[in-house]
VEXPA-61550 format. One record per residue: residue number from 1; x, y, z of N, C-alpha, C in turn; residue in one letter. Coordinates in Angstrom, 3 decimals. Layout:
% residues N
(NUM; (X; Y; Z); (X; Y; Z); (X; Y; Z); "A")
...
***
This chain:
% residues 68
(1; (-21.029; 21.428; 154.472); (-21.244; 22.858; 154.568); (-22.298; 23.130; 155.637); "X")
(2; (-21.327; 24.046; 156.522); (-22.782; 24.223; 157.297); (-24.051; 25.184; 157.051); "X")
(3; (-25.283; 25.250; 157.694); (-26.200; 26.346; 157.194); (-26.356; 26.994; 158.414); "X")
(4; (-26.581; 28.241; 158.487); (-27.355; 29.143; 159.226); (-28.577; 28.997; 158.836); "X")
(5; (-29.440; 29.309; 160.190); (-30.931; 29.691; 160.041); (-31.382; 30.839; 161.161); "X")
(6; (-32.404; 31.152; 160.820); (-32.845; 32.614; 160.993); (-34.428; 32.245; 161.793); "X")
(7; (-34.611; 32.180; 162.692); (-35.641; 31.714; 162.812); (-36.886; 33.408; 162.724); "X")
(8; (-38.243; 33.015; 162.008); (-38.964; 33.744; 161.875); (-40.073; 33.579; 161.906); "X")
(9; (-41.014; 34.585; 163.059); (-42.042; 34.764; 163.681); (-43.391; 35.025; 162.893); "X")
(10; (-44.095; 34.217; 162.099); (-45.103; 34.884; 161.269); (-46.994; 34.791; 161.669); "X")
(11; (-47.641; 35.423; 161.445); (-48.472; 35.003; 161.736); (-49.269; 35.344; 160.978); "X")
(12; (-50.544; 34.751; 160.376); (-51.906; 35.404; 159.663); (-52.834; 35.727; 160.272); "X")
(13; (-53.719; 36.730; 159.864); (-55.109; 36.889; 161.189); (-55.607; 37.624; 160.276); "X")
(14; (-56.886; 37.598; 160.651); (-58.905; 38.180; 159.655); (-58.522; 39.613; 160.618); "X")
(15; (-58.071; 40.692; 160.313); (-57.464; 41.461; 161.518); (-58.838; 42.851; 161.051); "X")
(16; (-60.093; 42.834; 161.565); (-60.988; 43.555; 161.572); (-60.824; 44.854; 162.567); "X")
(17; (-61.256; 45.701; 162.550); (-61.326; 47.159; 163.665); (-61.705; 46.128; 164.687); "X")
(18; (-62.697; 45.246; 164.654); (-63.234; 44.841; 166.042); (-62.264; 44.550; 167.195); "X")
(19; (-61.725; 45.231; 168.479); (-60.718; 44.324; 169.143); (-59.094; 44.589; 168.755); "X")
(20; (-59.380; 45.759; 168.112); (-57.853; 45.978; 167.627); (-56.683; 46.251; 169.039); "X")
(21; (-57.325; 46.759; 169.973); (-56.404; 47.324; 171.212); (-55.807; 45.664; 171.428); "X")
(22; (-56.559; 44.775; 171.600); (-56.695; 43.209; 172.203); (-55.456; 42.600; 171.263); "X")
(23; (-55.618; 42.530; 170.328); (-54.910; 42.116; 169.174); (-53.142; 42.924; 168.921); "X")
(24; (-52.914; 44.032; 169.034); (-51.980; 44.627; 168.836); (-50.921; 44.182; 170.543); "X")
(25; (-52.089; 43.893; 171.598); (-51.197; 43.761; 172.550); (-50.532; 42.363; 172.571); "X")
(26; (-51.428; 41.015; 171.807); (-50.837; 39.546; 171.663); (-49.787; 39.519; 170.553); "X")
(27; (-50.257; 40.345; 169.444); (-48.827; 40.523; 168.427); (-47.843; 40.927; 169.158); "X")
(28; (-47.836; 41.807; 170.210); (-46.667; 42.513; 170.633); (-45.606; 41.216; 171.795); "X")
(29; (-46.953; 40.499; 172.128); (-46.477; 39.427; 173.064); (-45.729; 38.648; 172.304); "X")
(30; (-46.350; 38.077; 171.136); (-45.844; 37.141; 170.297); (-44.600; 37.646; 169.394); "X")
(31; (-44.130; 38.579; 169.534); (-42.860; 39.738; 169.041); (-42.562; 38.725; 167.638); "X")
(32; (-43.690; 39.018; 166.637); (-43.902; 39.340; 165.170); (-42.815; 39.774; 164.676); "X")
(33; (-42.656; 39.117; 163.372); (-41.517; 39.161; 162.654); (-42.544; 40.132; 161.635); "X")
(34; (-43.757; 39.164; 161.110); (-43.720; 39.348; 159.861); (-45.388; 38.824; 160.488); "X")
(35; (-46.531; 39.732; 160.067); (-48.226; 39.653; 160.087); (-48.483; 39.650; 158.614); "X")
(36; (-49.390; 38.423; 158.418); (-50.275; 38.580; 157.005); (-51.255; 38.764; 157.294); "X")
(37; (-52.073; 39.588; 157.184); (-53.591; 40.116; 157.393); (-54.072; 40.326; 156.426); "X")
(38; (-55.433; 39.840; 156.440); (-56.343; 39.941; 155.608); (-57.613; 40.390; 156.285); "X")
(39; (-58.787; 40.784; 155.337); (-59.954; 41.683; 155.814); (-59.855; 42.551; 156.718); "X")
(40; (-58.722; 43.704; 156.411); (-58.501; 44.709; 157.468); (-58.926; 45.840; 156.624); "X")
(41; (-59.598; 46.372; 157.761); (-60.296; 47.783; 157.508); (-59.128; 48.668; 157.894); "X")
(42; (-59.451; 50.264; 156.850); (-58.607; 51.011; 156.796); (-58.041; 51.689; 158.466); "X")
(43; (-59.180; 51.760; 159.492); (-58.977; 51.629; 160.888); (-57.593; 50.687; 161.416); "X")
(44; (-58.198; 49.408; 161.286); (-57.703; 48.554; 161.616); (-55.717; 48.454; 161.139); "X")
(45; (-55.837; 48.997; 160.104); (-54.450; 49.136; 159.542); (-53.882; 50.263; 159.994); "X")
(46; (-54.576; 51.466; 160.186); (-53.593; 52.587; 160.637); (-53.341; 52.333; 162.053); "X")
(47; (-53.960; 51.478; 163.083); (-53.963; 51.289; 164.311); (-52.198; 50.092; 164.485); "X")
(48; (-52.342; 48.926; 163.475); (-51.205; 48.029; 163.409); (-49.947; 49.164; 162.869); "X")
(49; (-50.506; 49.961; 161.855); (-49.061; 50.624; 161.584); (-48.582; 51.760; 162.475); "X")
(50; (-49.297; 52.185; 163.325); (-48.594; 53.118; 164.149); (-48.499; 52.601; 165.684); "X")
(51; (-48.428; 51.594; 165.670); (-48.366; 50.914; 166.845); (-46.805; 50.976; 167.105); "X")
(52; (-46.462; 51.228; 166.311); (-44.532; 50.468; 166.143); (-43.800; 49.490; 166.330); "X")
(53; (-44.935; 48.010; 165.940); (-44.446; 46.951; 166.591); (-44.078; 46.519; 165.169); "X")
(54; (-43.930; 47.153; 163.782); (-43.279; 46.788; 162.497); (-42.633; 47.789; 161.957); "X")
(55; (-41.233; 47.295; 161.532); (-40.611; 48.453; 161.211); (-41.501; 49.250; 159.553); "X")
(56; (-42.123; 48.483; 158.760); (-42.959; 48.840; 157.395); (-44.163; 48.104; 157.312); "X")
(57; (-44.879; 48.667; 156.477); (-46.240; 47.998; 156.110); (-46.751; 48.690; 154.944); "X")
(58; (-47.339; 48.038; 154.481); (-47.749; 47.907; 153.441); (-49.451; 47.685; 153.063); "X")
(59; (-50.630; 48.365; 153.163); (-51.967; 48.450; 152.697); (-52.232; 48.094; 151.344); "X")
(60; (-53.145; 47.118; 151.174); (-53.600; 46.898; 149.387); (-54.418; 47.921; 148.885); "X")
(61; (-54.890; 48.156; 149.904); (-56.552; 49.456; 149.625); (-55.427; 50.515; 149.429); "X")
(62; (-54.414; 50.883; 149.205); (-53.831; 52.121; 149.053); (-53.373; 51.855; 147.548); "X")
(63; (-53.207; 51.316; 147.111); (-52.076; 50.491; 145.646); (-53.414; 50.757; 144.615); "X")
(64; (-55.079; 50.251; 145.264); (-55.672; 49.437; 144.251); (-57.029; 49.875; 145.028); "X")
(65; (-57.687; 50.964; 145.239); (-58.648; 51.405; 146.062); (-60.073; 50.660; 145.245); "X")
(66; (-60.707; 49.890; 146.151); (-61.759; 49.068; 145.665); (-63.035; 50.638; 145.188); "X")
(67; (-63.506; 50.162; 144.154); (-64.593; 50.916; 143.951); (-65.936; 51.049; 144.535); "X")
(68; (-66.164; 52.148; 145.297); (-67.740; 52.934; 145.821); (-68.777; 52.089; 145.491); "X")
***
């Protein structure tokens, strides 16, 4: 039997406000399937999601807002 495969682009990154312009332009190079980010500030996330380089996204701080 044969298999298909799908090949897919993933990457993780500490994705802080710091450098976000810098960062959104190497994801775009690296044409991202799929970003796991962690320690992203609420900046930092509205900047990746309206970039349009993912068709969805998804914020934890929106689900589960850390407390003041």
């Amino acid at each position: 039997m044969d298999q298909l495969t799908t090949p897919l682009r993933v990457a993780t990154w500490n994705l802080e406000r710091r450098g976000t312009p810098d960062r959104l332009d190497l994801m775009e190079s690296e044409r991202l399937d799929l970003l796991l980010a962690q320690e992203v500030t609420a900046s930092a996330y509205e900047a990746v999601a309206a970039s349009g380089l993912f068709a969805w996204s998804a914020f934890s701080l929106h689900f589960e807002p850390r407390p003041i």
